[in-house]
C-alpha positions in Angstrom: 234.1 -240.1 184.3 236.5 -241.9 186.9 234.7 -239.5 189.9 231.4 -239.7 188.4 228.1 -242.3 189.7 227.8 -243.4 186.7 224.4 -245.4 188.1 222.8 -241.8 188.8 221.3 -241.1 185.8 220.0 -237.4 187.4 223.7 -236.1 186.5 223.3 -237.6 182.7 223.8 -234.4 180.3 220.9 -233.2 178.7 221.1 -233.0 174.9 222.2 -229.7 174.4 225.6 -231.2 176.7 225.9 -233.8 173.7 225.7 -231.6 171.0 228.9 -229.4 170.5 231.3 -231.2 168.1 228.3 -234.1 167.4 228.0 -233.1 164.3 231.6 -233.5 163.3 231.3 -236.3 160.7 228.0 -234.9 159.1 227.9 -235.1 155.2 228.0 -232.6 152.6 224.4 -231.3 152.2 222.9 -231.8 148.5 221.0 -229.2 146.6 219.9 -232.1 143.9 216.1 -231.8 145.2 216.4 -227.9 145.0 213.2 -226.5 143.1 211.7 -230.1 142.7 208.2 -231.3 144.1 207.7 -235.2 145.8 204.2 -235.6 146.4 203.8 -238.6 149.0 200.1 -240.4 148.7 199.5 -242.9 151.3 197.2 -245.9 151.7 194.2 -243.5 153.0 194.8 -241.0 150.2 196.1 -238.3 152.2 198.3 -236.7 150.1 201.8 -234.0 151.4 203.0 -232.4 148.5 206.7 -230.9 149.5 208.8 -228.7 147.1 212.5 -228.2 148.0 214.4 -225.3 148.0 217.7 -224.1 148.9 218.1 -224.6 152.9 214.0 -225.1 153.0 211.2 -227.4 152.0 207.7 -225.8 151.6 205.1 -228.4 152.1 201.0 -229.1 151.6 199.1 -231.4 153.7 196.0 -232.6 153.1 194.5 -235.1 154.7 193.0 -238.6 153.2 189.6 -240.6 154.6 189.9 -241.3 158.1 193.0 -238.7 158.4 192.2 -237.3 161.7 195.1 -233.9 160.8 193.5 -230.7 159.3 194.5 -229.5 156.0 197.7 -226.8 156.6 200.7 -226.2 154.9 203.7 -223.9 155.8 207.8 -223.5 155.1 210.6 -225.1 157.2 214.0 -224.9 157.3 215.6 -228.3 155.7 218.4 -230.1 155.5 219.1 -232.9 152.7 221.6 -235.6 152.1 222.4 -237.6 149.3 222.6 -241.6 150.6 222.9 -243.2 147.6 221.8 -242.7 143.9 218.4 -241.6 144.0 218.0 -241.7 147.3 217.9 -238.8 150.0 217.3 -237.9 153.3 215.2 -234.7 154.1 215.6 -233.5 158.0 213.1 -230.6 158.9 211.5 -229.1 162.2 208.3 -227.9 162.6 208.6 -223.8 163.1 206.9 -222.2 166.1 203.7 -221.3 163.9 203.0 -224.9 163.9 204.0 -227.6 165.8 207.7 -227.3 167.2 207.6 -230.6 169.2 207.3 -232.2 166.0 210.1 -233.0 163.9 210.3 -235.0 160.4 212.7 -237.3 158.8 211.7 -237.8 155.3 213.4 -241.0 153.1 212.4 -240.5 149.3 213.8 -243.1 147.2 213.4 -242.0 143.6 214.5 -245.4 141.9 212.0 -247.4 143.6 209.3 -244.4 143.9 208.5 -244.8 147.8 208.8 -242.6 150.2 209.0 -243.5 154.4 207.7 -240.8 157.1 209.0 -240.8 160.3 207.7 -238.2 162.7 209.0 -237.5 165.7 206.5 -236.3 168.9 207.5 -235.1 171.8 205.6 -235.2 174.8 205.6 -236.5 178.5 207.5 -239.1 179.6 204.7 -241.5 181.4 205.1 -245.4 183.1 203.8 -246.6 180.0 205.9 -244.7 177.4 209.2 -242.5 177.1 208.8 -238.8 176.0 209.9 -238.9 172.1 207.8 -241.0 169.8 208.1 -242.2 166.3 205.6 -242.4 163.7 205.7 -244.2 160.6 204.4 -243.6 157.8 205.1 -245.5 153.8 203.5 -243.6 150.9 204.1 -243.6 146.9 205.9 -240.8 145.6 203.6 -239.4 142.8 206.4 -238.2 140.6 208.2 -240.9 140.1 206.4 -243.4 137.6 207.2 -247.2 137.1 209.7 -247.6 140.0 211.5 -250.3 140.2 212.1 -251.3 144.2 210.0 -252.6 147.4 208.4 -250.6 149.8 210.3 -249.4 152.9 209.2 -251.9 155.8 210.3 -252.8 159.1 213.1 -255.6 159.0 214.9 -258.0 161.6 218.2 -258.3 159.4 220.0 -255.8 162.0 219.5 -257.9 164.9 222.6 -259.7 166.7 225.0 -257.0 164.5 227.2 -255.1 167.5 228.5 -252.0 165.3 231.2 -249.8 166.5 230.2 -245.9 165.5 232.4 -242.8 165.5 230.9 -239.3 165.0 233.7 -236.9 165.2 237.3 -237.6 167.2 236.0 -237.5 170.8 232.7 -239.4 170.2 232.3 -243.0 169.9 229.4 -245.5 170.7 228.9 -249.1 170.4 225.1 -250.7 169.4 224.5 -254.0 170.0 220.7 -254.8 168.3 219.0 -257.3 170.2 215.6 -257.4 169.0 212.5 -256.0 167.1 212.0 -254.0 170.2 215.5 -253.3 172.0 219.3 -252.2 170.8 221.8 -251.5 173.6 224.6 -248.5 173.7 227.5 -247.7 175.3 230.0 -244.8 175.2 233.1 -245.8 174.6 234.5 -242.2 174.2 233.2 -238.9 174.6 231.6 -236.9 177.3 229.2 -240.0 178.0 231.8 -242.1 178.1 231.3 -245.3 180.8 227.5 -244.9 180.2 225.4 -247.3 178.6 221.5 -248.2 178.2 219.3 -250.4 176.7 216.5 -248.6 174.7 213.5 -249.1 172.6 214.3 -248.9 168.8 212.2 -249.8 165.5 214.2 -250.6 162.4 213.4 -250.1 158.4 214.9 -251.2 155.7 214.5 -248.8 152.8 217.2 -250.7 150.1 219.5 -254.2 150.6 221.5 -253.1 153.0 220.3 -249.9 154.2 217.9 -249.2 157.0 216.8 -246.4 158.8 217.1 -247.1 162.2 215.0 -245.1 164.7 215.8 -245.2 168.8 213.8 -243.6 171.7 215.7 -243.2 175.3 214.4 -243.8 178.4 216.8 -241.3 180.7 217.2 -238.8 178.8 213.5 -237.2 177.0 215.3 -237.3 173.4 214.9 -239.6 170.1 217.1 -240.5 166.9 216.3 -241.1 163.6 218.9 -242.6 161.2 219.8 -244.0 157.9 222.7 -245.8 157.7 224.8 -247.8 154.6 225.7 -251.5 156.1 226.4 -252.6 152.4 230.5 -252.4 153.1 230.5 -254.0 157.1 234.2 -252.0 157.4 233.0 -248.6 156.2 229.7 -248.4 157.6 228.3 -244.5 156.7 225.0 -243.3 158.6 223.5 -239.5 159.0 220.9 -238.7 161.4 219.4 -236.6 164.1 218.8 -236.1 167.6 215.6 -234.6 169.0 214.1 -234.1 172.1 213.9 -231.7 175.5 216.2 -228.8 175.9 218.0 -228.5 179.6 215.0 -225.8 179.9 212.0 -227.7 179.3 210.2 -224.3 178.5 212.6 -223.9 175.4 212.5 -224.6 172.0 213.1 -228.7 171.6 217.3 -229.4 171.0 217.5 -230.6 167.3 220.4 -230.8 165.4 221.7 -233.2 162.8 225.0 -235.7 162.7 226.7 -238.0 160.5 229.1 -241.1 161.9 231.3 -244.0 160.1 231.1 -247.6 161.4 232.3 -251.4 161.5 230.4 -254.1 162.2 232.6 -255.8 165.2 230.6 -259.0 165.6 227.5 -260.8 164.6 225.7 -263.0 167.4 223.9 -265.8 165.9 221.3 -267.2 168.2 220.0 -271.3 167.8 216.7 -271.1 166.3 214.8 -272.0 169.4 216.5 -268.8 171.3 216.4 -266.3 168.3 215.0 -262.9 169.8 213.6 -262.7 166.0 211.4 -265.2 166.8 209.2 -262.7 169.1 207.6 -261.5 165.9 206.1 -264.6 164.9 204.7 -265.2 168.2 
């Protein structure tokens, strides 16, 4: 990167650049939800049944009071991880006969019976937003009766962590979380190495120690949605996905899925009067 402008952020690879070798550290898929159906009900009653089979989830929408989305349903290819006992991570993308600049990361924890929804849009990049957005979405798992848990919700418990992550043996990234709002990056090895960015992120946490952390770039028209294990701070174990424009906008979006291990490297802890935590409470 020695010969590169590293401030020109017009010669940033695209995502498709990133992806070859990504995915180097991505986990074992699971076939434990194979032939099962999660019906998620959420607080206006709509109500997505999905049923899992091998490589695909079939899934049934239909929409709750004040649901604005028509009733449809339809097959997708899908990925799923085990996280942790009774919990799994679904990754699917909508097929061309429905909505292909939609993608879905879908969080069932069968101990607790709740399930999170995040959706991933993308769009035009505008002044007043970048091009992938994230919607969020907590529902009940119908199946699952007399869970024992709390609901997924968004959480400040990452904030002033700086992790070190390493997806395969030529990629590796530092985060620095700084606020409800904002995490930095930087590539510390890779074909982005030297470049860094600050970007907008929004953080759950679906267990004690685990979180689905979500981030949204500003150069580069591409989001990420991960869950990731902070329980042990010196084996840190996340799997996620990338999604966004191809390096031909008239193509089919760039997704593809990735796993990395972590540390935590420090912790910042800010005097109360300075805590960027506090800007929730405003």
């Amino acid at each position: 990167m020695s010969d590169v402008n590293l401030s020109d952020t017009s010669t940033w690879l695209p995502l498709d650049g990133l992806a070859p070798g990504f995915d180097a550290s991505k986990a074992e898929l699971s076939g434990d939800l194979d032939g099962r159906t999660f019906t998620l009900v959420d607080e206006r009653g709509t109500r997505i049944a999905h049923t899992f089979g091998a490589g695909t989830v079939s899934w049934d929408y239909q929409p709750g009071t004040g649901d604005p989305i028509e009733a449809t349903s339809q097959t997708d290819d899908c990925e799923v991880i085990k996280v942790d006992e009774d919990l799994y991570y679904a990754q699917f993308h909508h097929n061309d006969d429905y909505h292909p600049n939609e993608s879905v990361s879908l969080f069932l924890d069968l101990r607790s019976g709740y399930a999170l929804s995040v959706i991933a849009v993308l769009g035009e990049r505008t002044v007043e937003k970048v091009a992938v957005q994230h919607l969020f979405n907590v529902a009940r798992i119908e199946e699952v009766e007399g869970g024992v848990g709390e609901a997924p919700a968004p959480t400040l418990e990452l904030i002033g962590r700086r992790v070190l992550w390493v997806y395969s043996s030529v990629h590796a990234y530092e985060h620095v979380y700084l606020s409800p709002h904002w995490y930095t990056w930087q590539c510390l090895a890779g074909p982005e190495q030297g470049l860094a960015d600050t970007d907008e992120n929004t953080v759950y946490k679906m267990r004690p120690g685990i979180y689905v952390f979500t981030w949204r770039e500003g150069v580069i028209p591409c989001g990420s949605i991960t869950i990731a294990d902070h329980r042990d701070q010196k084996a840190i174990r996340s799997h996620g996905v990338l999604f966004g424009e191809a390096e031909d906008p008239s193509a089919r979006p760039t997704h593809f899925t990735f796993g990395a291990h972590g540390r935590l490297i420090s912790n910042t802890i800010h005097p109360a009067e300075y805590d960027p935590a506090r800007e929730l409470t405003r």
